[in-house]
C-alpha positions, -999 to +999 in steps of 0.1 A: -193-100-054-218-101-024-198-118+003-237-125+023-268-129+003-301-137+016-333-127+030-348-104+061-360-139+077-330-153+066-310-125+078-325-126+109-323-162+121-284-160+114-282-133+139-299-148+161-287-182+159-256-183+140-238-153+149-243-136+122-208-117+124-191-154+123-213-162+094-204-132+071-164-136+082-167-176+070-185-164+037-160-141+031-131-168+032-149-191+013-154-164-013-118-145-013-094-172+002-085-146+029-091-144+070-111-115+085-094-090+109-104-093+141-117-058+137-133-060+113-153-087+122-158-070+156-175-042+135-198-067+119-209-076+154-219-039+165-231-028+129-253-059+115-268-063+150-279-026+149-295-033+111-314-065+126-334-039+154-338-020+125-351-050+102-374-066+133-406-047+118-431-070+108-446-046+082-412-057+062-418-081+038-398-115+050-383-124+014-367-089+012-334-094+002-303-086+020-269-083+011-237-076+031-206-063+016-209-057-017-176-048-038-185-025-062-164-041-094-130-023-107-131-006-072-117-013-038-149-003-025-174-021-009-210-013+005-220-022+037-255-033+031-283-037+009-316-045+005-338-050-023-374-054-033-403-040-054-420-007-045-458+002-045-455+003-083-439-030-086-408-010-096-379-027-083-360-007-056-326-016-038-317+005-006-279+011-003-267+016+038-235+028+045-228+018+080-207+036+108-198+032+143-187+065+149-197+087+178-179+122+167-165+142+140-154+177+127-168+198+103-144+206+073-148+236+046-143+211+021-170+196-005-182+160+012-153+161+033-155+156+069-129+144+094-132+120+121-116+088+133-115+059+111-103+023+111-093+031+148-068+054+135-059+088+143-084+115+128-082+125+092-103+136+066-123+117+041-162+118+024-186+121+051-213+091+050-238+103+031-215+113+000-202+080+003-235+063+004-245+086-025-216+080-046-217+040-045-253+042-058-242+068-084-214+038-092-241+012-095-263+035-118-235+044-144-217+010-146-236-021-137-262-030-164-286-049-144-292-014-126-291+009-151-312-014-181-335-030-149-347+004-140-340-003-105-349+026-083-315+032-060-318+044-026-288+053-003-286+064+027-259+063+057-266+047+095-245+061+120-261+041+153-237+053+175-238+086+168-258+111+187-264+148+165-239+170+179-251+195+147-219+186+130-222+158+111-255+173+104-240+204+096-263+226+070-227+223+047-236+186+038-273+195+030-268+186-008-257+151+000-278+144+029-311+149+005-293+126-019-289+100+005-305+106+039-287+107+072-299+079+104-282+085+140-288+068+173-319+067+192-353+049+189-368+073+168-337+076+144-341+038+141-381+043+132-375+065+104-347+043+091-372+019+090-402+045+076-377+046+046-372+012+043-409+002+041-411+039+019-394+018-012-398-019-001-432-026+001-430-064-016-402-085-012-382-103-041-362-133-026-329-115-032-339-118-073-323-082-074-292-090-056-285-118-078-292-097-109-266-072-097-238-091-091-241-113-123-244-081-138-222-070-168-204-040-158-205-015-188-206+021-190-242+033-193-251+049-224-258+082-209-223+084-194-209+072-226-233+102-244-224+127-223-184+117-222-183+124-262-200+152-264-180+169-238-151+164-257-165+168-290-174+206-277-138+209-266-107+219-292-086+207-271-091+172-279-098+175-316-076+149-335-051+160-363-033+140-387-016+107-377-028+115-339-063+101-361-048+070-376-036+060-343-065+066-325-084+044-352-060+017-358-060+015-315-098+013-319-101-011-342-078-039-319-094-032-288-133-039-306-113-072-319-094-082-284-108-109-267-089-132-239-080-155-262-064-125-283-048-102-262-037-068-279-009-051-266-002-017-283+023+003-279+020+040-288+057+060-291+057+094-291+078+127-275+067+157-263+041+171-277+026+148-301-002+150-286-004+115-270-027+125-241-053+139-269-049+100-286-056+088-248-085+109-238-104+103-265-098+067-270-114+066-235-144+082-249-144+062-278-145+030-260-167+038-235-190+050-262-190+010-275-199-007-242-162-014-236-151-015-198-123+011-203-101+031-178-077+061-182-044+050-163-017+073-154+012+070-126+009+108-121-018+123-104-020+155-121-031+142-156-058+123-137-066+157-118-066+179-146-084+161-174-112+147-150-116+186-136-121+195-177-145+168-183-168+180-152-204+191-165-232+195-146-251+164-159-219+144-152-215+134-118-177+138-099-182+100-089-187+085-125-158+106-143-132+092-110-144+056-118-131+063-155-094+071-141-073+051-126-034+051-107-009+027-118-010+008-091-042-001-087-043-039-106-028-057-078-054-080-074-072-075-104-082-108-122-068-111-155-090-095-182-114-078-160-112-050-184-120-048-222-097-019-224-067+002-204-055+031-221-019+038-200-006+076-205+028+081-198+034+048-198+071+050-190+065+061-157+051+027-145+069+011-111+079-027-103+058-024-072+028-001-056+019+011-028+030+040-006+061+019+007+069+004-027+060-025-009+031-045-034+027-060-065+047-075-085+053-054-119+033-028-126+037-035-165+025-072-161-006-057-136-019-040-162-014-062-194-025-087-175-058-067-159-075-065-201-080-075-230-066-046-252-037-027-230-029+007-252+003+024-236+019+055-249+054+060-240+080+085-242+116+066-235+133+097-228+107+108-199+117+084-175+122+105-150+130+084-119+153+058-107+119+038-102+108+042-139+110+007-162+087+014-184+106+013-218+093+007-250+114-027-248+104-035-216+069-029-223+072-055-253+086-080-236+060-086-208+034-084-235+045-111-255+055-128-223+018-128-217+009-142-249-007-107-269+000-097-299+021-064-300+011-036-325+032-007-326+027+029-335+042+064-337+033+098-330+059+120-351+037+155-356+049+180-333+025+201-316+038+219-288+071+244-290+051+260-321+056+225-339+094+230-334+112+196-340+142+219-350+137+229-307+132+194-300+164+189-322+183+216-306+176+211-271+180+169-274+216+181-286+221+209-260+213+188-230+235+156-244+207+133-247+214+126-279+233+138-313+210+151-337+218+158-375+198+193-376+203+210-345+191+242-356+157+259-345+137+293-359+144+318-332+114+333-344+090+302-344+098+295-306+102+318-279+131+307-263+153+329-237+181+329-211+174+353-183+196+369-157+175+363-129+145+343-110+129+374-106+125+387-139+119+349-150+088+348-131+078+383-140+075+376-176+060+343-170+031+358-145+025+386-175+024+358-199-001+343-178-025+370-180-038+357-210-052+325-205-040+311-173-016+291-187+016+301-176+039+288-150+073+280-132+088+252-127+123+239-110+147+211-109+141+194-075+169+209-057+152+224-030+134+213+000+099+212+007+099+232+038+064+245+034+055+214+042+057+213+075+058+250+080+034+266+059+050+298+062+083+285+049+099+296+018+111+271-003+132+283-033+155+308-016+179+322-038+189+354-020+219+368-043+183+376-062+159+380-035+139+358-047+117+334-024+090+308-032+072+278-024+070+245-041+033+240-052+038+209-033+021+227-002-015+220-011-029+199-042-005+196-064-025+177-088-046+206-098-019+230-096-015+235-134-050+248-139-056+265-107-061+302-110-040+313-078-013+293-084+013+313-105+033+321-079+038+289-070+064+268-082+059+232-102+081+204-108+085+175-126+060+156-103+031+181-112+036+194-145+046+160-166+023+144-194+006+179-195+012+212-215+013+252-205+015+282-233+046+295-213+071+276-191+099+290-170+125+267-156+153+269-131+178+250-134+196+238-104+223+228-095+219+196-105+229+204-140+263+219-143+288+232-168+324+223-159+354+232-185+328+234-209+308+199-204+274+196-193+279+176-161+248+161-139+252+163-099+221+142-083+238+154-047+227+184-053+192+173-058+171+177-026+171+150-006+134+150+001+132+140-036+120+105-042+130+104-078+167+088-069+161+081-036+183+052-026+207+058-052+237+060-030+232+025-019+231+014-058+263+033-066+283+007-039+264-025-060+259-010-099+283+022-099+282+027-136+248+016-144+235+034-113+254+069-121+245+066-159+211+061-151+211+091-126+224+112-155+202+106-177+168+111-153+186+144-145+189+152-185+154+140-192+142+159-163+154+193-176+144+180-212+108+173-200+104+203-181+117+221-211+090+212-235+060+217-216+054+250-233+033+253-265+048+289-271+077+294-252+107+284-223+124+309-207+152+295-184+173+311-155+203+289-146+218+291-108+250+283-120+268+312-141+286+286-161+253+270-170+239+301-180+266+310-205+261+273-221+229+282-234+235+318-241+262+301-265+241+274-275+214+297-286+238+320-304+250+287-322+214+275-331+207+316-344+237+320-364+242+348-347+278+360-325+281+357-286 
């Protein structure tokens, strides 16, 4: 939606009559129902007034139209202002301007990135203007059809009128975005050559036709996005479907082209590790954004996102678009129902009642997203709920679908593709860690590399040799340790001295891309970083969270760190719900250790903290290999 639409003239009597700031703040309730901050609409004051000196040119056409925030649909994000109009070839043009009051800022090493105060909060980093200018336009072009079928020329650029160059937010580092969208600062000739590039692609006005056109637009996946999305993955093994990991992708295919709002589909994909659910996902995403269908990937996790937008990067595929195709979980508050045709949910069990940083939003996470399309596909794993904050189960899952009137399909992925295609592992381990009884508990020593090790050290010695090969190796921990690094960068982490052994959580930089990125071996993962995605090799420690006592495999959550937000608050459920509290915390404990267990396509090697633990699955593999103590 465009909260203010109209023309120069139009634009320009408002402000000098109507206050324009008022103006835009009473559009804006009338169009979203809610009141304007006070500074926000103070920044409408300072900012539009700025864009009327620039727009008192009478070269400009007066039926140019403008536009003032602009939310870019299935985003949070809005552009400041725009104005559109018909070049020298009759072409039409629209000229996105991201506006800032700043006055300073520091350079950062990172891509876009600068830092500087923002929202009258303390410093911090985010895109510098330009990128962000650039990157809305780059939104427009690859997902709103009046753009991309109008042949609308886009031009961004960013106006920072208080700003006076201090060569830093100028800095040669930001060159590659600054030609993309070019850079305006304060001054009277700053202001003439925002104006230069104005009258550059305006030349004839268009009554605000364009602006009109863009926000009835459909928004669709362009084709080239949709092109260029299949054939990356079409050119990758990775994501080559086998066996009934095809029937579900078809059968999920063929509800969402039917799905309408007066047909909801709701379906429900089961799977365990390695059955190659994320595959399914990934390329349903494809598939659907091939057919015009308003699809996003959605995933609690970060990582997943991370790691599966960093593989899909080419160079004709900009960062901006393949972002756009993921999403968080939380992210459908105030989504209107059926905005999309199509939300494929990984790891589907891992969805929250509320959002937000403070768990303070929202109202289900599972209704948010049924609710937000047509054709909701989940895929869920009921024994990788992982936290006390986890509700997404299979049943659960059901019952707000038919709640909300869809018709439920349900599906299964049985063929086992990591562990060496072990079910007999799966088997084995489900048994070993008291998850479940299983009638076949055995597993071919020979078909998965699985060891008990006497020490941290040499676990993570033959999981960095491992790791030679083809970067995919690494180490990962139950969370029983605190994340000093944080705080101290210098910190060690995982201190087990009886072995001199010392590391860091991975948890003191990105975490999200820590799975693929080449210097992070020594590092180690956890069950934040590493779930709904595979490695060749895994090593885990187990903690002390998982204990043998006179021959039982006991849990112990107070001996997980208490930095850990996975069963944080769980003390104050024990006084309400003891039992259902403390069985729940044993079993996110179990599925922990089960999940981190089965990350590895080839292998698990495991060192145990706890002697007693260690000689559990020293006996347990003895029993599995029919072989003595």
């Amino acid at each position: 939606m465009i909260i203010y639409q109209g023309t120069r003239s139009g634009f320009l009597h408002d402000t000098d009559n109507r206050d324009i700031e008022d103006v835009v703040s009473q559009a804006y309730l009338a169009t979203t129902g809610k009141y304007v901050p006070h500074a926000e609409i103070r920044a409408w004051r300072e900012s539009l007034g700025q864009m009327a000196k620039v727009l008192r040119d009478e070269e400009m056409p007066d039926d140019m139209g403008v536009g003032i925030e602009y939310g870019i649909p299935q985003t949070s994000k809005r552009i400041d202002f725009i104005l559109s109009g018909r070049g020298a070839d009759d072409r039409p043009h629209l000229i996105v301007v991201e506006l800032k009051q700043w006055s300073s800022s520091k350079l950062s090493d990172k891509d876009g990135i600068v830092i500087a105060q923002r929202g009258g909060v303390r410093e911090r980093e985010g895109a510098h203007p330009c990128y962000q200018a650039w990157s809305y336009a780059a939104l427009l072009e690859g997902f709103n059809e009046a753009v991309y079928e109008g042949n609308v020329g886009l031009r961004p650029c960013a106006y920072l009128h208080n700003y006076i160059d201090d060569g830093i937010i100028s800095h040669p580092h930001y060159a590659p975005y600054m030609d993309k969208a070019p850079l305006f600062l304060r001054g009277d000739t700053e202001r003439q050559r925002l104006r230069d590039f104005i009258k550059q692609h305006v030349r004839h006005g268009d009554n605000a036709e364009l602006l009109y056109r863009i926000e009835s637009g459909r928004i669709r996946p362009s084709k080239m996005l949709a092109d260029s999305l299949g054939k990356m993955l079409r050119g990758n093994r990775e994501f080559v479907l086998i066996d009934d990991q095809k029937v579900v992708h078809e059968t999920a295919l063929a509800l969402a082209r039917t799905a309408s709002e007066d047909a909801k589909q709701v379906v429900i994909v089961q799977g365990g590790p390695g059955t190659g659910k994320s595959v399914v996902a990934i390329n349903l995403l494809a598939a659907l954004t091939k057919l015009g269908l308003l699809t996003k990937y959605v995933s609690k996790n970060a990582a997943p996102r991370s790691v599966y937008k960093a593989r899909l990067m080419g160079e004709r595929f900009r960062q901006v678009e393949i972002s756009n195709l993921f999403s968080g979980s939380g992210a459908f508050i105030e989504t209107p129902p059926n905005t999309f045709d199509a939300l494929v949910v990984d790891e589907a069990h891992r969805l929250n009642r509320f959002s937000g940083l403070y768990g303070n939003l929202g109202e289900n996470q599972v209704k948010e997203v049924i609710d937000s399309a047509k054709c909701t596909i989940l895929f869920v794993d009921d024994d990788q709920m992982v936290t006390l904050s986890d509700i997404g189960h299979s049943t659960e899952l059901e019952r707000w679908a038919t709640r909300l009137g869809a018709q439920v399909t349900r599906l299964e992925l049985a063929s086992q593709f990591r562990c060496n295609g072990s079910d007999g592992y799966l088997a084995w381990l489900d048994r070993t860690l008291g998850i479940r009884d299983t009638a076949n508990a055995d597993f071919d020593p020979d078909a998965f590399d699985f060891r008990v090790v006497d020490s941290p050290v040499e676990l993570h010695a033959l999981i960095a040799q491992r790791n030679q090969a083809n970067n995919k190796s690494r180490v990962v921990a139950g969370y029983c340790w605190d994340w000093k690094s944080r705080k101290d960068p210098e910190a060690y982490d995982i201190v087990l001295d009886e072995h001199d052994y010392r590391k860091q959580w991975n948890l003191d930089r990105d975490g999200s891309l820590w799975l693929i990125a080449p210097d992070s071996i020594d590092e180690v993962g956890c069950i934040h970083t590493c779930q709904g995605l595979e490695l060749d090799y895994v090593g885990v420690i187990i903690g002390p969270d998982l204990l043998v006592r006179d021959g039982q495999l006991v849990t112990s959550p107070e001996n997980r760190s208490k930095q850990d937000r996975s069963i944080r608050g769980y003390k104050k459920r024990m006084k309400s719900e003891p039992e259902e509290t403390r069985t729940r915390l044993d079993r996110i404990i179990r599925n922990t250790y089960r999940t981190l267990m089965t990350r590895g396509m080839k292998g698990c090697y495991v060192f145990c903290t706890d002697a007693d633990t260690k000689q559990y699955f020293r006996r347990a593999i003895g029993i599995a290999a029919s072989a003595p103590e």
